[in-house]
C-alpha positions in Angstrom: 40.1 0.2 4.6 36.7 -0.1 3.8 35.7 -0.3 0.4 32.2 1.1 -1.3 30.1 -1.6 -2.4 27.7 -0.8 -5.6 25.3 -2.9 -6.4 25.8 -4.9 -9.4 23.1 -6.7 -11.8 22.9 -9.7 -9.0 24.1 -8.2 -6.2 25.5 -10.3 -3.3 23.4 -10.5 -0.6 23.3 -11.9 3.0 20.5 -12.6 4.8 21.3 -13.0 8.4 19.0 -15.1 10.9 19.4 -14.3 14.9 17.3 -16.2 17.3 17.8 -16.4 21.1 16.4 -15.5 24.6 15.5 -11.4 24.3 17.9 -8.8 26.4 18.5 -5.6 25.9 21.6 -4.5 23.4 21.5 -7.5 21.3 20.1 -5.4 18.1 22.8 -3.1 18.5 25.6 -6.3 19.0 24.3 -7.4 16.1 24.4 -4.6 14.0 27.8 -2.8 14.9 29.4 -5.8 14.3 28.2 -5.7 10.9 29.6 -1.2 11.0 33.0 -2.2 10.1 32.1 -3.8 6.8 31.1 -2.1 3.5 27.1 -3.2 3.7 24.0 -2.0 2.8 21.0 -2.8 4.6 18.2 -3.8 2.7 15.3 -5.4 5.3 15.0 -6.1 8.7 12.1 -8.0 10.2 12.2 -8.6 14.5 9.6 -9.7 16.9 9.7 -10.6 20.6 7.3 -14.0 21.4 7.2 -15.1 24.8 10.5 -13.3 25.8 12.2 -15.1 22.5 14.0 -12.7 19.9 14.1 -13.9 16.2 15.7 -11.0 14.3 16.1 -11.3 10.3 17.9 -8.8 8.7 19.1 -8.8 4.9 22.1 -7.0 3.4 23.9 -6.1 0.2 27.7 -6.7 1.0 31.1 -7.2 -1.1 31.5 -10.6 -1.8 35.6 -10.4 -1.0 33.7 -9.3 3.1 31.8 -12.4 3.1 34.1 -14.7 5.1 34.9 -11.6 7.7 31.6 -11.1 8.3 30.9 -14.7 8.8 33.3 -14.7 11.3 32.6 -11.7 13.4 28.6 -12.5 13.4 29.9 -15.8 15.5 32.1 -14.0 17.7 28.9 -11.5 18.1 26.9 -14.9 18.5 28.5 -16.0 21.1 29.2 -13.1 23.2 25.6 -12.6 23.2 24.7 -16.3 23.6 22.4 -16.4 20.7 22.2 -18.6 17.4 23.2 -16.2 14.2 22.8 -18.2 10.7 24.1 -17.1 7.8 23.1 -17.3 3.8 25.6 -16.0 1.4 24.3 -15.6 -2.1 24.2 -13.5 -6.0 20.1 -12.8 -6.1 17.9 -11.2 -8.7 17.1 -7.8 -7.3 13.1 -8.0 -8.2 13.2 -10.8 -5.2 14.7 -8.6 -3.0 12.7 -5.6 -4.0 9.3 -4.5 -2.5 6.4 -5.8 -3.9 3.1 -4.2 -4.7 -0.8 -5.6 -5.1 -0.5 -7.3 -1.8 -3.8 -8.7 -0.1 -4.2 -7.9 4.0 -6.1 -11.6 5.3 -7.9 -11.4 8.3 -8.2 -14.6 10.6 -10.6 -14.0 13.8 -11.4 -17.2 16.0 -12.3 -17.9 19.7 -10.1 -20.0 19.8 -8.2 -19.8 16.7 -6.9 -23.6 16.1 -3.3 -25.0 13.9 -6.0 -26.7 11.7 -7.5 -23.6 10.7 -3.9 -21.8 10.1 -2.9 -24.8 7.9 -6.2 -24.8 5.6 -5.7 -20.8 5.2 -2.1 -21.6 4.3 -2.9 -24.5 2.2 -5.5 -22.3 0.0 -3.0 -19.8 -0.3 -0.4 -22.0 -1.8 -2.7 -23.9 -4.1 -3.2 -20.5 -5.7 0.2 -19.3 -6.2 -0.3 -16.9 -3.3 2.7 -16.2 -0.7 2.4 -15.3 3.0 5.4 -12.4 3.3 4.1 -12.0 6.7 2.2 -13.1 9.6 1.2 -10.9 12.7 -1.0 -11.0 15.5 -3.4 -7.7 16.0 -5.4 -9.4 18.2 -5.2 -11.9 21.7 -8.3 -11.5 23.3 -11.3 -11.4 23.9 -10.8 -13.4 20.8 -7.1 -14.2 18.3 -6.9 -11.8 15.8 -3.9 -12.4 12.7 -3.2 -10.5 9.8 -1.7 -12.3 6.9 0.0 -10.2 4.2 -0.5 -11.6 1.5 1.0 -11.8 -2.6 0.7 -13.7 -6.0 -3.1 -13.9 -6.3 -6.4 -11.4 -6.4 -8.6 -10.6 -3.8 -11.8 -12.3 -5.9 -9.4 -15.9 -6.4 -8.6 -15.9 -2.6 -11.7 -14.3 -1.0 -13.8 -17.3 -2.8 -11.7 -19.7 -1.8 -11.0 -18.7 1.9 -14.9 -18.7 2.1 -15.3 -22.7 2.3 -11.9 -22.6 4.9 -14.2 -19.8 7.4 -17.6 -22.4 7.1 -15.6 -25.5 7.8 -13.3 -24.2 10.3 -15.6 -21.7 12.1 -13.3 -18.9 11.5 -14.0 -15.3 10.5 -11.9 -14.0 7.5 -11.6 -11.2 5.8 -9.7 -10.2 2.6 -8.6 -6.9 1.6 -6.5 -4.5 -0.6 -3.0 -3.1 0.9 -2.2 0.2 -0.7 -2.6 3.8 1.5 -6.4 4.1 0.8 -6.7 1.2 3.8 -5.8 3.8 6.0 -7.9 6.7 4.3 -10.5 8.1 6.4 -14.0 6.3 6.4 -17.5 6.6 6.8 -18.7 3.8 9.3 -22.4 3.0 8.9 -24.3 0.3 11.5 -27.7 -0.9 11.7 -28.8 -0.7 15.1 -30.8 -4.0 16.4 -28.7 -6.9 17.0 -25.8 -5.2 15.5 -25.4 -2.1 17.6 -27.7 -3.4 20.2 -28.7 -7.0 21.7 -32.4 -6.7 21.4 -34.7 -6.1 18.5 -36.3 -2.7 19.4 -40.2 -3.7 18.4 -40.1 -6.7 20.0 -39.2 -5.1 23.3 -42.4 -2.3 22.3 -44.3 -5.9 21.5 -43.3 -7.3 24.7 -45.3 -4.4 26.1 -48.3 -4.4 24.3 -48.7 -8.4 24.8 -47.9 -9.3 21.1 -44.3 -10.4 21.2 -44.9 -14.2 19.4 -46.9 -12.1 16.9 -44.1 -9.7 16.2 -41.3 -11.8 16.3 -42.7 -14.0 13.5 -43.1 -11.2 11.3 -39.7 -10.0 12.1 -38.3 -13.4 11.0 -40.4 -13.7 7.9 -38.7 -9.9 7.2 -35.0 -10.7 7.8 -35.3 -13.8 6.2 -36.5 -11.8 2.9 -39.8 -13.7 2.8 -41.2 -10.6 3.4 -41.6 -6.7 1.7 -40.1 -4.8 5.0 -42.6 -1.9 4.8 -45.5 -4.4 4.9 -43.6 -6.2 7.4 -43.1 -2.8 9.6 -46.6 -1.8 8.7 -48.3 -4.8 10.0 -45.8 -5.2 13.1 -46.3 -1.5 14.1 -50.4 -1.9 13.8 -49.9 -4.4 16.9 -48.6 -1.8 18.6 -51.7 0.4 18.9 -53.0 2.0 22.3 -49.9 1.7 23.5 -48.9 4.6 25.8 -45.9 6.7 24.6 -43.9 6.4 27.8 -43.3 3.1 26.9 -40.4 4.3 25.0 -38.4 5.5 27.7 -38.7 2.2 29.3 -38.0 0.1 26.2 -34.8 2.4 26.0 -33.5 1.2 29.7 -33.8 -2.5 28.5 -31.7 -2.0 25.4 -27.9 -3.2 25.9 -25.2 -2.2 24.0 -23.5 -5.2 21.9 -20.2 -5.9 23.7 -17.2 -4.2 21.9 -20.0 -1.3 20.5 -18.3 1.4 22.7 -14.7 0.4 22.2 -15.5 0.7 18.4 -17.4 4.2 18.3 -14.8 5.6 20.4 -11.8 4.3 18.6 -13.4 5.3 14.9 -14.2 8.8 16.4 -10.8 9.3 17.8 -9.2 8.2 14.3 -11.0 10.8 12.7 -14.0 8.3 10.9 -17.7 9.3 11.0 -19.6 7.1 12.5 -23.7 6.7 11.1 -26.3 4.6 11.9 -29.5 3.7 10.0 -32.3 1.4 11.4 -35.9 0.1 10.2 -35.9 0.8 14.3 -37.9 3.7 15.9 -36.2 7.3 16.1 -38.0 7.7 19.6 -36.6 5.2 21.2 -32.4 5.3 20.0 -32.0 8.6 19.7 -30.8 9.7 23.2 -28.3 6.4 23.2 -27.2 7.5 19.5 -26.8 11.3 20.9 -24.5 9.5 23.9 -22.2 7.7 21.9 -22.0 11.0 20.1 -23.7 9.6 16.9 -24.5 12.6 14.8 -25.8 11.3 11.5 -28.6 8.9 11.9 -31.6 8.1 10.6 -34.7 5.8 11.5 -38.3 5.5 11.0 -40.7 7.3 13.9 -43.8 6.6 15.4 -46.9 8.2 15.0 -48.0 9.7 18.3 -51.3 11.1 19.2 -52.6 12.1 22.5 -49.5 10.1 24.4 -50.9 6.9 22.4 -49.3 5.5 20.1 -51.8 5.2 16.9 -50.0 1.5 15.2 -48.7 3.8 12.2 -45.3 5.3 11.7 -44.9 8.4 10.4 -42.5 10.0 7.3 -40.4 7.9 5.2 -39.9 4.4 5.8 -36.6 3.4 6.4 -36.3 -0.1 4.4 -33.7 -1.8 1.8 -33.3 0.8 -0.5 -33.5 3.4 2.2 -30.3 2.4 3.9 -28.1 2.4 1.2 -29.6 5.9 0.1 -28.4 6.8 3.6 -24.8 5.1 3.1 -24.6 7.8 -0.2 -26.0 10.6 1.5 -23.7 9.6 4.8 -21.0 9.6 2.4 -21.4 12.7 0.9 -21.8 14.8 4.2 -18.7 13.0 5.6 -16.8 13.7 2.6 -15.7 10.4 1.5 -15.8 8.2 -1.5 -18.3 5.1 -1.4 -15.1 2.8 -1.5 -14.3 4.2 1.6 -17.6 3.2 3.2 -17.7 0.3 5.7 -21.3 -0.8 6.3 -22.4 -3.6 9.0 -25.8 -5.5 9.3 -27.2 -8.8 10.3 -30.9 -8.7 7.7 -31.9 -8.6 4.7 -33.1 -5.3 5.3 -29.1 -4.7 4.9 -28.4 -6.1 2.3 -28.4 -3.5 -0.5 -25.8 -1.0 1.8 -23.8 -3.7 2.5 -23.7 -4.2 -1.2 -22.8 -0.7 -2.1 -20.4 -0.1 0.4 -16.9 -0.6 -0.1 -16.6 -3.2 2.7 -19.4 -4.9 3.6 -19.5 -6.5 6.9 -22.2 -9.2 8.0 -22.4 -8.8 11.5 -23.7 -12.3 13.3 -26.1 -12.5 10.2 -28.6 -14.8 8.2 -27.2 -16.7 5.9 -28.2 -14.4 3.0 -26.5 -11.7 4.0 -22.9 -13.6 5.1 -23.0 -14.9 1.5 -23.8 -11.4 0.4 -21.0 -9.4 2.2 -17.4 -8.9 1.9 -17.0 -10.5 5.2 -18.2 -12.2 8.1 -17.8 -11.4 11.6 -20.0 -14.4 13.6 -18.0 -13.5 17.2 -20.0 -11.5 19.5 -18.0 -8.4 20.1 -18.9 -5.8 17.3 -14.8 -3.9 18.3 -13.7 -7.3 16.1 -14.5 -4.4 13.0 -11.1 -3.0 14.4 -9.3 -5.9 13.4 -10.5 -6.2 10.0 -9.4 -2.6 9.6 -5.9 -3.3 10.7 -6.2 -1.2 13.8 -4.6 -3.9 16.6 -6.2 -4.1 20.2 -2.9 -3.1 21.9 -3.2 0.5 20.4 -6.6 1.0 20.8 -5.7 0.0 24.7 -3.1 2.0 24.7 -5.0 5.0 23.2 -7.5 4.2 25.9 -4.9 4.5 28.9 -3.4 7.5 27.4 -7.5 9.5 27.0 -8.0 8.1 31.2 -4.3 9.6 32.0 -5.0 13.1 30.4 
């Protein structure tokens, strides 16, 4: 007869290891062999690598069941032709219970290699920090791994995982568990080289004969050697005489950064606004902002007169401090706190919204803004933001097929 087990100060636990080639059944096996017996269960952990089953499971039990339990787990073992271990013992219930304050660490890599898992892993443990799990979110285009993460703050184990991404080449991210991670968020890009492959002026430059000019102003500017509206100002007076229909043709050369799509369309379908602010030209993005179904954007425009351009730009300039006005105002229309703001650049021009927002991304950036930003992203697919969210690629594929099939 079976008897009710409570649980006592130390309870007596079991914590039961199966590992074994994968079929279907063996999870039930397992666990109606364990139906007969007076147990709780208090965790269970399975994955499935390379048609390989490890199950974990962990159970409160009466001790005077222990031997019984033993016994018919190896009868299940073998029946199934798997390995089932067993440990028997009286824990502390706070190292059973769930814990609380844990840190979500991103690992991106193409390829991702041992020696950069084992320097993670070895920061971790320096500082007191366990790994309570380990999962892949990510295979390709590049390996994506989230590791969850306790016994340390994010500021002790984002400085130190810092040095581990510059000397292993690895992008890593660390962030706060907790529900907000899965609140809804305002999104906001900056459009060239980080939304798109090309740098907008120089491709109006390219036109007007001025490109080497251009470009070294655009340096000076990213760099932060230079005051971007005097940079813009001096860049755009190049640009004088210049018919306006060279707009339409600077917007068929612009290409989408690889991964751009996936991302819009993933955040969009998520419920996330998506926003975009450039130092770019409003006359030349706008129809590829209205296609992705951008609808909160803003940019500086060119002054137009008589089909000519004039080498002026007209309204506000969007600089520094204009983008992260625009990460507020965004914000505020999208109805969202600013610590649920993500906001991605690659300049200096983005460094005071990447700043503000509540995770700042630096998006195949100068070295200014990487040091600058929450985290680094130096692979070339702008989706790789997924990832850091915790979204994995096998949903968002799946998400994909589902959209195609309706």
């Amino acid at each position: 007869m079976s008897v009710t087990h409570e649980p006592t100060t130390h309870p007596y636990t079991g914590l039961i290891l199966l590992s074994g080639q994968d079929s279907p059944g063996i999870t039930e096996a397992l666990f109606s062999a364990l139906s007969p017996f007076a147990v709780t269960i208090l965790d269970i952990e399975q994955v499935v690598i390379r048609e390989r089953l490890i199950l974990t499971v962990l159970i409160y039990l009466n001790p005077a069941h222990a031997q019984a339990v033993e016994a018919d787990l190896a009868e299940c073992a073998e029946s199934l032709d798997v390995d089932i271990a067993i440990s028997f013992s009286h824990s502390n219930p706070e190292s059973i219970a769930a814990k609380s304050g844990l840190l979500h660490v991103t690992a991106l890599g193409n390829p991702l290699k041992p020696s950069a898992i084992a320097a993670i892993a070895g920061e971790l443990a320096e500082r007191g920090a366990n790994i309570e799990r380990i999962y892949r979110t990510a295979s390709y285009p590049i390996s994506a791994f989230e590791f969850v993460v306790s016994g340390s703050t994010q500021q002790e184990i984002q400085a130190a995982l810092a040095i581990v991404s510059a000397d292993q080449g690895v992008d890593i991210a660390v962030q706060t568990g907790g529900l907000m991670r899965w609140a809804k968020k305002l999104i906001l890009m900056d459009v060239d080289s980080t939304l798109i492959q090309q740098e907008v002026i120089e491709l109006l430059a390219a036109k007007a004969g001025v490109e080497p000019q251009v470009r070294e102003i655009t340096q000076a500017a990213m760099l932060g050697e230079l005051d971007f509206a005097q940079s813009l100002q001096a860049r755009v007076a190049l640009l004088e005489g210049l018919p306006e229909s060279v707009t339409e043709e600077v917007r068929n050369q612009i290409t989408l950064t690889p991964g751009a799509r996936t991302l819009i369309r993933t955040l969009q379908r998520l419920g996330h606004t998506v926003a975009v602010v450039t130092g770019g030209f409003i006359e030349v993005i706008e129809p590829l902002l209205k296609d992705l179904g951008i609808e909160l954007y803003r940019a500086n425009s060119l002054e137009i007169s008589n089909g000519v351009l004039t080498g002026k730009t007209t309204g506000p300039v969007i600089d520094r401090k204009a983008k992260a006005v625009a990460l507020h105002d965004f914000a505020l229309q999208a109805g969202v706190e600013i610590e649920q703001t993500i906001a991605i650049g690659d300049g200096a021009n983005d460094l005071d919204m990447i700043t503000a927002a509540g995770l700042g991304i630096a998006f195949n950036a100068k070295p200014a803004v990487r040091a600058a930003a929450d985290s680094a992203v130096n692979q070339p697919y702008l989706d790789s933001v997924l990832y850091l969210m915790g979204i994995a690629r096998e949903d968002v594929e799946e998400a994909d097929d589902q959209s195609r099939q309706a």
